[in-house]
C-alpha positions in Angstrom: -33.6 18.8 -53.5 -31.7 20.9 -55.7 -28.6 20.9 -53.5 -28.7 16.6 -53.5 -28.4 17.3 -57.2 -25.8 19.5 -57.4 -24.0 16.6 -55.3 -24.6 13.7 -57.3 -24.0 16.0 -60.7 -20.6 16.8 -58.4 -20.0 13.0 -58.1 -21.0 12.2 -61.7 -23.6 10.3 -61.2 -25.6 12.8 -63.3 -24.5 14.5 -66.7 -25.4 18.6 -66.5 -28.2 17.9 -68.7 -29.9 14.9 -66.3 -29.2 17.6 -63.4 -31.2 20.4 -65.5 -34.3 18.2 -66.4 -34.3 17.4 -62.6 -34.3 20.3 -61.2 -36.8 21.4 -63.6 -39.0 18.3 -62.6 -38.1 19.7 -58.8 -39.5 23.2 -59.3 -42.7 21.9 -60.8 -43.1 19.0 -58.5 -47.1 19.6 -56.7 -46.5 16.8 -54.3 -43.7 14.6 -52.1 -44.0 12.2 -54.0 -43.3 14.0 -57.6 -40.5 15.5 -55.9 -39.0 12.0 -54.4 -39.1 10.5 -57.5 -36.1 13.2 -58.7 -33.7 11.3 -57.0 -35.2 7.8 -56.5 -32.7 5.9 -59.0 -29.8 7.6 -57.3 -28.0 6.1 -54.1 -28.9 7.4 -50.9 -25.7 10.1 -49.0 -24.9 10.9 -45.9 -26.2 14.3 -46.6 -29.6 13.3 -48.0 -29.6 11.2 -44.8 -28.9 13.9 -42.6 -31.2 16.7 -44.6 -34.0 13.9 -44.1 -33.8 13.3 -40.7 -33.9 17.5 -40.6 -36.5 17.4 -42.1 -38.1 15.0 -39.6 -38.5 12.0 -42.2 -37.8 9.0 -41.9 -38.4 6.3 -39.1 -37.7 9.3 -36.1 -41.1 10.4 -37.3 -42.8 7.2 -37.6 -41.8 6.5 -33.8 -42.7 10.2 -32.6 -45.9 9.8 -34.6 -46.6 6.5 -32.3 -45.5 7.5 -29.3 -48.0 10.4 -29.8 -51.2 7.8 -30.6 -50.1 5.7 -28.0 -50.2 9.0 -25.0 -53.5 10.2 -26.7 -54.8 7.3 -25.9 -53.4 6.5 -22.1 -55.0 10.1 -21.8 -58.6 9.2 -22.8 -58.6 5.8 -21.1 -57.7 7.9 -18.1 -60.4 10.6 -18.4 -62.9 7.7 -19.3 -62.0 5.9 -16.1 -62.1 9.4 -14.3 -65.4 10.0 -15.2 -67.1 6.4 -14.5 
């Protein structure tokens, strides 16, 4: 998080003191969603895109997360059937 600051501080889209109260808010952030909000009124890079998808956010996730529901349950179907 702090290095998508440093960017958008490179980039001017944030004055050094905006990028110091940030990364303050960043250190003390408790949850994702404290910390998301640091950089939710800035525009999206290609490098927060790519350190997201990293990070395994985003909709590669949501479609893993599915697939993974979806052969749980093929698996217990099939042991239910195996069974009767």
């Amino acid at each position: 998080m702090v290095a998508a600051l440093e960017r958008h501080t490179g980039a001017g889209r944030l004055t050094l003191e905006e990028f110091e109260a940030r990364v303050g808010v960043a250190c003390d952030a408790r949850t994702l969603d404290e910390l998301a909000a640091v950089t939710s009124d800035l525009p999206a890079t290609v490098d927060d895109q790519a350190t997201a998808a990293e990070a395994g956010e985003g909709p590669h996730r949501e479609f893993l997360l599915l697939f993974l529901i979806a052969a749980v349950t093929l698996v217990l179907l099939a042991v239910g059937l195996a069974l009767r």
